[in-house]
Short mmCIF file of the C-alpha atoms (twelve columns), coordinates in Angstrom:
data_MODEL
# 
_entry.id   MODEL 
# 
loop_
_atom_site.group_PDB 
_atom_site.id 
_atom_site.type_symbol 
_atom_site.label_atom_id 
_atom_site.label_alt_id 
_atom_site.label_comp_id 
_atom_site.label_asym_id 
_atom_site.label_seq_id 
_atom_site.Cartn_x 
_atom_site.Cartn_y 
_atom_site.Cartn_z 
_atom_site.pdbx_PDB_model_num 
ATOM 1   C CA . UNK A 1   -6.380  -21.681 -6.434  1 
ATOM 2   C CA . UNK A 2   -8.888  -20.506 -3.413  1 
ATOM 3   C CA . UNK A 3   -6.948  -17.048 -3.631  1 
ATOM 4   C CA . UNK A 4   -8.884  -14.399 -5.804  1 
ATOM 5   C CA . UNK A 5   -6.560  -11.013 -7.256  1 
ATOM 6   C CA . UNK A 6   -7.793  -7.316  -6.327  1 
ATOM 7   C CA . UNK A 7   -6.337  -4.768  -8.438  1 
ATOM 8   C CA . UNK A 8   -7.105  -1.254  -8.101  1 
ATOM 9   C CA . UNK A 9   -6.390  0.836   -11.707 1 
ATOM 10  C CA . UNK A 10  -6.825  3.982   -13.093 1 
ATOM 11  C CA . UNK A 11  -5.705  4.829   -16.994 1 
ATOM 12  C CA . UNK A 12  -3.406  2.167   -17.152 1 
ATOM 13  C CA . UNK A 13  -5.324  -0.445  -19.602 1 
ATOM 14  C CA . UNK A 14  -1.455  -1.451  -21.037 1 
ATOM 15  C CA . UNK A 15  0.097   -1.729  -17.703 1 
ATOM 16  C CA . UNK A 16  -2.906  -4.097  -16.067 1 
ATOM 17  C CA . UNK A 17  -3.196  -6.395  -19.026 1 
ATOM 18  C CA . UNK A 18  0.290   -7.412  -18.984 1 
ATOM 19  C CA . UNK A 19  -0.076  -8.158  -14.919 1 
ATOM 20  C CA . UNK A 20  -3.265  -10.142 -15.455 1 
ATOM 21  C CA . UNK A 21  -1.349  -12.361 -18.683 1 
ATOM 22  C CA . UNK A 22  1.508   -12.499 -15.968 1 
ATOM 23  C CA . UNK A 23  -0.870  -14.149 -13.133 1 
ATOM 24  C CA . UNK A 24  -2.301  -16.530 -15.589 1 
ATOM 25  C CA . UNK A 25  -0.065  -19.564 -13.817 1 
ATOM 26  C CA . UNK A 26  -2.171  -18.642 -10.338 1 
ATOM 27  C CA . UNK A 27  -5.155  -20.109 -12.338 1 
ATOM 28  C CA . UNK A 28  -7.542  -17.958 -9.813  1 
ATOM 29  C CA . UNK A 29  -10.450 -15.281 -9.932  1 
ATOM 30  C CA . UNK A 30  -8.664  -11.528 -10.759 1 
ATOM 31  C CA . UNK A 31  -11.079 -8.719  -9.684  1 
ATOM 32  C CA . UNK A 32  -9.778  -5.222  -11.813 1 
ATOM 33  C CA . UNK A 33  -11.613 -2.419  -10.151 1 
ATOM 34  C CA . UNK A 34  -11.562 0.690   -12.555 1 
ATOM 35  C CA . UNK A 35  -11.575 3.674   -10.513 1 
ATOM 36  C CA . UNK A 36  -13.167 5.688   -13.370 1 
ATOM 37  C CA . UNK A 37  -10.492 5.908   -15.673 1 
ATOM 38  C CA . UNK A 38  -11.302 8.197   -18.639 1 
ATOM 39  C CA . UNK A 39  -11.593 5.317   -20.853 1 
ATOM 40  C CA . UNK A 40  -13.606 2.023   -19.313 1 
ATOM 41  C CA . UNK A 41  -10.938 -0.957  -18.929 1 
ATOM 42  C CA . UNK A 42  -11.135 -3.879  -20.342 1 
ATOM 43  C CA . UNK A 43  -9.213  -6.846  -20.206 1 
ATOM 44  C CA . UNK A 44  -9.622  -10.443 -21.172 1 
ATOM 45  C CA . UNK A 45  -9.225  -12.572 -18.359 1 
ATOM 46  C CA . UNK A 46  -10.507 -10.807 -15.432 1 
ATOM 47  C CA . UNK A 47  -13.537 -9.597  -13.635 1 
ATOM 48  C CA . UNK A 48  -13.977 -5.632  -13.997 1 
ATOM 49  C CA . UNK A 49  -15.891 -3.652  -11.396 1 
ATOM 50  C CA . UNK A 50  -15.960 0.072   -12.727 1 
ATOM 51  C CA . UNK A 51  -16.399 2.737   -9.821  1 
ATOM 52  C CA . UNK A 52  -19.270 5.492   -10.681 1 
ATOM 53  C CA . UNK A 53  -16.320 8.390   -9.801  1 
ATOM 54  C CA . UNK A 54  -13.015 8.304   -8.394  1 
ATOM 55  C CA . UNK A 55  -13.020 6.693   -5.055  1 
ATOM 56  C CA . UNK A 56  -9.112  6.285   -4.447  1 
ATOM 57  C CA . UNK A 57  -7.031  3.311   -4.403  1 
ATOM 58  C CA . UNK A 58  -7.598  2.096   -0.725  1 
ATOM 59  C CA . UNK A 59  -11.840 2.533   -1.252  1 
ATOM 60  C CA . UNK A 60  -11.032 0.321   -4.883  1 
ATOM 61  C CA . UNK A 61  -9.506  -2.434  -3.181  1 
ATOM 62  C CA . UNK A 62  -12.385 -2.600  -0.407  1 
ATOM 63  C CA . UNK A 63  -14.751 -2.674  -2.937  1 
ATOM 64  C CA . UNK A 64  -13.355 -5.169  -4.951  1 
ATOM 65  C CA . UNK A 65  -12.424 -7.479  -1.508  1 
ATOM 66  C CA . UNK A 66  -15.964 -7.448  -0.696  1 
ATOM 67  C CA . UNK A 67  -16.813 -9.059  -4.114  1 
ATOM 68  C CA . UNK A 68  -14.044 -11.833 -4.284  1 
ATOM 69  C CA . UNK A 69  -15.762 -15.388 -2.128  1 
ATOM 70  C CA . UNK A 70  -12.822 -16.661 -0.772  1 
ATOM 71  C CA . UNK A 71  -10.656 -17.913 2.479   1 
ATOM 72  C CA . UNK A 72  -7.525  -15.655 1.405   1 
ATOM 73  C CA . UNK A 73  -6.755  -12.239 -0.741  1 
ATOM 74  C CA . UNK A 74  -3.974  -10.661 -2.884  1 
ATOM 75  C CA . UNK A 75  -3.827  -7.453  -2.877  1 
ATOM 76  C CA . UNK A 76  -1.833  -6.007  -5.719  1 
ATOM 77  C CA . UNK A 77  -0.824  -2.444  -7.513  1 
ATOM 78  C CA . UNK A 78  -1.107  -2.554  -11.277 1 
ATOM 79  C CA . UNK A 79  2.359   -1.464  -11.898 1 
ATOM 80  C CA . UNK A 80  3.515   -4.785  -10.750 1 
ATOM 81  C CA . UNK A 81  5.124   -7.345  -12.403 1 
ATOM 82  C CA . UNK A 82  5.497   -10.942 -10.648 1 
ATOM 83  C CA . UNK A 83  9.055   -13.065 -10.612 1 
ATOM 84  C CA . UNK A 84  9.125   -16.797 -11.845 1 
ATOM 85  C CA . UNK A 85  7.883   -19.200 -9.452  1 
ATOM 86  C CA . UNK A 86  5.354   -17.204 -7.532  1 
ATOM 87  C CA . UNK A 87  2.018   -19.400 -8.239  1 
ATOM 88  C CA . UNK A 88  4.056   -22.706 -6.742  1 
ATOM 89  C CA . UNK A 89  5.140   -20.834 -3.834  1 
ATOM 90  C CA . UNK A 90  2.200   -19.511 -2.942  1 
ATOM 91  C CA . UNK A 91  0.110   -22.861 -3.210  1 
ATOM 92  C CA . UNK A 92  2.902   -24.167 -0.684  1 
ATOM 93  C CA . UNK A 93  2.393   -20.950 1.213   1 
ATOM 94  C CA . UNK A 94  -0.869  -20.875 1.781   1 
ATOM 95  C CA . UNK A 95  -0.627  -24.027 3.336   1 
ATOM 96  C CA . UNK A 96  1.050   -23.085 6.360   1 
ATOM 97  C CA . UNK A 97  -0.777  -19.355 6.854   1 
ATOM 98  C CA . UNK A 98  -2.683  -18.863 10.052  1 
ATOM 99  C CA . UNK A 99  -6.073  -16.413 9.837   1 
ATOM 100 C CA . UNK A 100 -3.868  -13.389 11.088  1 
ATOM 101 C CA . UNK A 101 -1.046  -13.895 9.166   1 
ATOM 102 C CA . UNK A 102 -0.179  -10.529 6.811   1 
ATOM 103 C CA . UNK A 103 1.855   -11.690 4.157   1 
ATOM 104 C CA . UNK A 104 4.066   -9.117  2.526   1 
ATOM 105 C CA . UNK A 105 6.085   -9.431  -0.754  1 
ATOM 106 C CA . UNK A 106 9.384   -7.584  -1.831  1 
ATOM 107 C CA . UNK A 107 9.717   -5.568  -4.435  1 
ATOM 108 C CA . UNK A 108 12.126  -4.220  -7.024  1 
ATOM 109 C CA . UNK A 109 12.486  -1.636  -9.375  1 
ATOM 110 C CA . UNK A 110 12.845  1.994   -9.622  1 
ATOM 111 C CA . UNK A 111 10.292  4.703   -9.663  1 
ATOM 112 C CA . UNK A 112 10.197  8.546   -11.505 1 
ATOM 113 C CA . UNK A 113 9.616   11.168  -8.601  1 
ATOM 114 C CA . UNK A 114 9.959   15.257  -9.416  1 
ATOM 115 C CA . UNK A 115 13.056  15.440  -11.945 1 
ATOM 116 C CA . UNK A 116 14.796  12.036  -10.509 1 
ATOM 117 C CA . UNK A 117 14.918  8.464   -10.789 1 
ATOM 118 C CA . UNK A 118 14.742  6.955   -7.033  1 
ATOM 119 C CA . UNK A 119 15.851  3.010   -6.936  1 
ATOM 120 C CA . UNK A 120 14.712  0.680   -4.107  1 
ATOM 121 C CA . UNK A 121 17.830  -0.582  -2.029  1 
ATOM 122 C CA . UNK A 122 17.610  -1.553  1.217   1 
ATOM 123 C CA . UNK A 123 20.730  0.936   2.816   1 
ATOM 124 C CA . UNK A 124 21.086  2.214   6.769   1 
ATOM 125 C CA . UNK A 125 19.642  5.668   5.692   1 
ATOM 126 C CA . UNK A 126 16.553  4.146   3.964   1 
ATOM 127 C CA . UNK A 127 16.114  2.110   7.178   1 
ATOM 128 C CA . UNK A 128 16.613  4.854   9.480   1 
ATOM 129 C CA . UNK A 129 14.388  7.317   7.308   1 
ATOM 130 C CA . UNK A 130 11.797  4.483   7.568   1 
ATOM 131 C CA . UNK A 131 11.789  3.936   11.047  1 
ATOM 132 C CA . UNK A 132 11.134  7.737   11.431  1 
ATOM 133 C CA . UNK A 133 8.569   7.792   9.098   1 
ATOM 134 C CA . UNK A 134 6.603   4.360   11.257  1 
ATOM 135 C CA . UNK A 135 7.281   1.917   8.205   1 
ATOM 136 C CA . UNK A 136 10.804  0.379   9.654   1 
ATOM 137 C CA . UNK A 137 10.635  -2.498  6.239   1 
ATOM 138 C CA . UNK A 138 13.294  -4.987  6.995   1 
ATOM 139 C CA . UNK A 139 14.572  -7.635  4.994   1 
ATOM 140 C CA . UNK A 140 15.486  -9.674  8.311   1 
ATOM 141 C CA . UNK A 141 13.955  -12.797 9.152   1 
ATOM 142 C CA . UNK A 142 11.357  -12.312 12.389  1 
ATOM 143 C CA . UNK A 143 8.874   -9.469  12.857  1 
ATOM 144 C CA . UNK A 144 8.383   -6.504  11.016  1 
ATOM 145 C CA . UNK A 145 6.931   -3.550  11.627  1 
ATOM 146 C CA . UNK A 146 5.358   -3.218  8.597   1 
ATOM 147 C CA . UNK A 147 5.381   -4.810  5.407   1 
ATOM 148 C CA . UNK A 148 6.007   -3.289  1.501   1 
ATOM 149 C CA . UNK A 149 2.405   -2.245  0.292   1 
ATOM 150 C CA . UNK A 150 2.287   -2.932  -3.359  1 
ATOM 151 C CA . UNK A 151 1.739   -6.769  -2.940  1 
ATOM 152 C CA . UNK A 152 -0.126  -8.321  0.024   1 
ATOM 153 C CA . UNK A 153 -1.991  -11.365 0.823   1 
ATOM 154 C CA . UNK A 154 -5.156  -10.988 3.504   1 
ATOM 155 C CA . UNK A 155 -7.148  -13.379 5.264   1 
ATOM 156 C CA . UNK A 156 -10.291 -12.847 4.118   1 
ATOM 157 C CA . UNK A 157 -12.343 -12.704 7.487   1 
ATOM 158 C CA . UNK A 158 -9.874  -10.901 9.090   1 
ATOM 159 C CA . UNK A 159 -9.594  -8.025  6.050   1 
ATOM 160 C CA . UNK A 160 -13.225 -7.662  6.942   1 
ATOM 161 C CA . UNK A 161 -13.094 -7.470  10.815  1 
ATOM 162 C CA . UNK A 162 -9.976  -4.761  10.433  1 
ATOM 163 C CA . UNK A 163 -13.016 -2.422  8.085   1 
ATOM 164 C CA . UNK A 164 -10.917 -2.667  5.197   1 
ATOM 165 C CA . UNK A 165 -8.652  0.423   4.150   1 
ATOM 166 C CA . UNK A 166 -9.129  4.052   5.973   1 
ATOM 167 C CA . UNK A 167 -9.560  5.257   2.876   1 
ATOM 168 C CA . UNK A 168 -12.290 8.166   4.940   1 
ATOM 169 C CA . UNK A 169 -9.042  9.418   6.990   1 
ATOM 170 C CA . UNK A 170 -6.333  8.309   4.293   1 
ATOM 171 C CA . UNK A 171 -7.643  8.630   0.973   1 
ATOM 172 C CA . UNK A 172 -5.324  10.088  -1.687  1 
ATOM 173 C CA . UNK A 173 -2.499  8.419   0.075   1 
ATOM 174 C CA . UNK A 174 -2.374  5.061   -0.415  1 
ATOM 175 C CA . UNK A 175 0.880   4.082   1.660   1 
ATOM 176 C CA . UNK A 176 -0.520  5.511   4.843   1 
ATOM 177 C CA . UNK A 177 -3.493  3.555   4.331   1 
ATOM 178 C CA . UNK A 178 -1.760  0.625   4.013   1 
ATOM 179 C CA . UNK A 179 0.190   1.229   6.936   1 
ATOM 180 C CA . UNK A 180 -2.423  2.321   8.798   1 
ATOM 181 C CA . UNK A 181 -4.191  -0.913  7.664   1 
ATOM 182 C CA . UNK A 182 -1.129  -2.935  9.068   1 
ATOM 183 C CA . UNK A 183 -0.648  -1.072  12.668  1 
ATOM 184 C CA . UNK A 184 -4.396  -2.715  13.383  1 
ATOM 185 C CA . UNK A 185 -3.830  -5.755  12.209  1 
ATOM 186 C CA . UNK A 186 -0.634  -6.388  14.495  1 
ATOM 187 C CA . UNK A 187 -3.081  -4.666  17.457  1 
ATOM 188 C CA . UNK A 188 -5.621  -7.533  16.648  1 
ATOM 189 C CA . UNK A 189 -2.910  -9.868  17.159  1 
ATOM 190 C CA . UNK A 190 -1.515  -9.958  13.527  1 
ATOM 191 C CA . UNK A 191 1.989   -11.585 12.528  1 
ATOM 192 C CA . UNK A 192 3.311   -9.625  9.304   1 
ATOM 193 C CA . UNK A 193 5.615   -12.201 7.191   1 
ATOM 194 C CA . UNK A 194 8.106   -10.701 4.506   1 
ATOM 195 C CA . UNK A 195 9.285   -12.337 1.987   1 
ATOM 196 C CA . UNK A 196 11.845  -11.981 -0.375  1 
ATOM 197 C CA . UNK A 197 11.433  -14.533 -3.050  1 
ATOM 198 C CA . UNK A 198 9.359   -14.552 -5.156  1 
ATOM 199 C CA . UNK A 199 9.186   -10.746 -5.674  1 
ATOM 200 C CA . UNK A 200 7.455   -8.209  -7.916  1 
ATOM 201 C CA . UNK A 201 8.981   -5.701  -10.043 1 
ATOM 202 C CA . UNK A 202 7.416   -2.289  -10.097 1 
ATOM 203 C CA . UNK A 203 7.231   -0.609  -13.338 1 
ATOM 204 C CA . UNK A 204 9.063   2.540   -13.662 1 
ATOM 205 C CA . UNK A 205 5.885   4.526   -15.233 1 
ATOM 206 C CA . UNK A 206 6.133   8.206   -15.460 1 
ATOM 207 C CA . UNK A 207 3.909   11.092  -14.109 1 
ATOM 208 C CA . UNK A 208 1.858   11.688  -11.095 1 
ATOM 209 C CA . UNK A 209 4.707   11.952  -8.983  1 
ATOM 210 C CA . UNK A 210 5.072   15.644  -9.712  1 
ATOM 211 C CA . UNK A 211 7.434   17.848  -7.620  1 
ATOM 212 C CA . UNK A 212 5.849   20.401  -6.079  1 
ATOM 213 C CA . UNK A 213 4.383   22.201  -2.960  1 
ATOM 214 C CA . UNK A 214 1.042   22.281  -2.282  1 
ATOM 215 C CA . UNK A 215 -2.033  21.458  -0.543  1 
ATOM 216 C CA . UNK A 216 -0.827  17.905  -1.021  1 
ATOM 217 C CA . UNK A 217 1.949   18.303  1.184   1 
ATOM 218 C CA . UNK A 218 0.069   19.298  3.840   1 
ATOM 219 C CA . UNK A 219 -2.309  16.254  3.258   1 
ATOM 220 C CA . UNK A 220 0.547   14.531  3.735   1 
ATOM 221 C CA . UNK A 221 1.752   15.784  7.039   1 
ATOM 222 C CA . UNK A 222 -1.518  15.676  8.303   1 
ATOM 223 C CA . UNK A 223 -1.536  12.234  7.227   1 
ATOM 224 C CA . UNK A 224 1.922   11.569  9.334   1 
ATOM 225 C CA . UNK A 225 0.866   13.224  12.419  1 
ATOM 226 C CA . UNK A 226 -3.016  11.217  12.365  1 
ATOM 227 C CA . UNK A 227 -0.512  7.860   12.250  1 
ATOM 228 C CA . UNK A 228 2.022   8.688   14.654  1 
ATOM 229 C CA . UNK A 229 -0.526  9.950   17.479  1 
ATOM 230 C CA . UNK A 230 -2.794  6.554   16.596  1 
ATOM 231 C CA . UNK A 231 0.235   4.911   17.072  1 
ATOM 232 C CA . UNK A 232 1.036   5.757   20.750  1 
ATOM 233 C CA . UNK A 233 3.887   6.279   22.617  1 
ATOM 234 C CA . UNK A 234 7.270   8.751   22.617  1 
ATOM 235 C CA . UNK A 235 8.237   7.625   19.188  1 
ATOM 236 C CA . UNK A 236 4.973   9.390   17.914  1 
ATOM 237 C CA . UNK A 237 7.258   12.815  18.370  1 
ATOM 238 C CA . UNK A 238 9.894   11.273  16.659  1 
ATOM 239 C CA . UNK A 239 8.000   9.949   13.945  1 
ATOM 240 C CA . UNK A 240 6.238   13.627  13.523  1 
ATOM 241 C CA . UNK A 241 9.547   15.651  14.094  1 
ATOM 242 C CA . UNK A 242 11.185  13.212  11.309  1 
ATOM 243 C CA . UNK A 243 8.945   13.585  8.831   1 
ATOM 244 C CA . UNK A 244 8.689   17.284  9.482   1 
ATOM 245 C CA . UNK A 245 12.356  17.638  9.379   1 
ATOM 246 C CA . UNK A 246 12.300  15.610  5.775   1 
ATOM 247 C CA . UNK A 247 9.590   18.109  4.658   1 
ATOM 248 C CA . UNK A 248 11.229  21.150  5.269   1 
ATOM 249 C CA . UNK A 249 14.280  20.088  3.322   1 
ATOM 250 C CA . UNK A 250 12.302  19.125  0.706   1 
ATOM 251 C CA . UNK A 251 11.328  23.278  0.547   1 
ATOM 252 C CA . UNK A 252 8.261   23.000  2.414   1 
ATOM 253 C CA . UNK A 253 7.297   25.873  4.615   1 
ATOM 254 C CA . UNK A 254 6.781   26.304  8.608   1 
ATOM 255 C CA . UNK A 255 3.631   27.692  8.157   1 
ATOM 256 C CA . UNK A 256 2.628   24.525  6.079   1 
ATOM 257 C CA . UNK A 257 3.633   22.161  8.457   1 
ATOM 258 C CA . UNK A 258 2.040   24.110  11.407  1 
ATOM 259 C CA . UNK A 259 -1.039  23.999  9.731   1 
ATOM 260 C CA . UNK A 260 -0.500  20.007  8.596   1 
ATOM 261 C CA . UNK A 261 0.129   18.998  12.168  1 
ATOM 262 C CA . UNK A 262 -2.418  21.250  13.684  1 
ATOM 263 C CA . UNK A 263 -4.880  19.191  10.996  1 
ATOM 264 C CA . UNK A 264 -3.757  15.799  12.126  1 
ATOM 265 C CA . UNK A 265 -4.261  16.671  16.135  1 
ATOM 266 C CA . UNK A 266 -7.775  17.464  15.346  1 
ATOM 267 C CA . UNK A 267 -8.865  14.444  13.494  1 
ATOM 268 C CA . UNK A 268 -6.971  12.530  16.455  1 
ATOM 269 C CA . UNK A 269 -9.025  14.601  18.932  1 
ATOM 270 C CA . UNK A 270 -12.380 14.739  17.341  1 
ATOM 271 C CA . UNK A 271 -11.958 10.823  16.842  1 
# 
């Protein structure tokens, strides 16, 4: 199959060797790229491009995009786990893609974060939280705004003419790189597809999902208010005021997320 596998990993030799055995029916080129995990990955069955340092998981899927030779890409986390009857449906799929197309996969599952156990369901508060936030996922048929990041399929071509992931503004946080990737994709003239089945599950693996306060959280709300200003528009207060309002219940402090919008505005201004 003309469709090569990019998978970004870091200390998860287990978890990635049971994802490539589960791709085996795709019968296709998987590209691991090890972003310096304390112990070099291997794994029977795939290609393995090993990053000199840590480079972040939207910089490890450029790299390893740029070395699959191909018309289309699939983009995948390692904590993934694929449902029966993907490899048929995406020969049929692929098919009937156009060059902008965005394909976007559901996913199941639960995840750890902080001291609780958070389960994807698709409920009116997740949806409005979402649409706050600029992600607005929907499970409808016809356009989304943006698509679930964990398992995507590219265009080649047009992954290159979009420069990849913004891992230089985004790094460390990989789902507003992906959305970030997404908003200017749909400003080329993109069409996001979701689908629902096949699906993924995500493994529920514990730590780095720690609960605390930190620097990290005002990465992160730097992060929102770079997006939301790119993005354009009234709803760019909304989508700044949200997440601020979601931060500050969460414990975080004014004076934090002064400073994290104050951040964002300047990259926005400087750019």
């Amino acid at each position: 199959m003309n469709l090569p596998v990019v998978i970004p990993t870091y200390n998860r030799a287990e978890h990635v060797e049971r994802l490539v055995k589960a791709l085996k029916d795709l019968n296709c080129e998987i590209i691991l790229v090890d972003d310096h995990s304390e112990l070099p990955i291997v794994v029977d069955g795939a290609k393995i491009i090993r990053n000199p340092r840590r480079l972040g998981v939207g910089e490890s899927r450029n790299i390893g995009c740029r070395e699959a030779k191909s018309d289309w890409l699939l983009l995948l986390d390692d904590d993934m786990a694929p449902s029966p009857g993907l490899a048929r449906f995406i020969d049929q799929l692929l098919r009937s893609l156009k060059t902008k197309d965005v394909v976007g996969f559901r996913f199941v599952g639960s995840n750890i974060i902080g001291g609780r156990t958070v389960e994807y369901r698709d409920t009116i508060f997740s949806r409005i939280i979402n649409i706050l936030f600029g992600v607005d996922i929907s499970p409808n048929t016809g356009p989304s705004r943006f698509i679930p990041a964990p398992a995507m399929m590219f265009q080649s071509e047009f992954f290159s003419s979009l420069g990849g992931f913004d891992s230089r503004t985004f790094g460390g946080n990989g789902f507003r790189e992906s959305s970030d990737l997404q908003w200017r994709a749909r400003k080329m003239g993109g069409r996001l597809i979701y689908v629902e089945n096949p699906f993924f599950q995500h493994l529920n693996i514990p730590g780095g999902q720690e609960k605390r306060h930190s620097e990290k959280d005002i990465y992160f709300m730097r992060n929102q208010t770079i997006f939301a200003l790119r993005s354009g528009g009234i709803a760019a207060l909304a989508m700044i005021a949200g997440f601020g309002a979601y931060m500050l219940v969460k414990g975080f402090r004014i004076s934090g997320l002064v400073r994290g919008i104050a951040l964002g505005l300047a990259v926005v201004l400087q750019s």
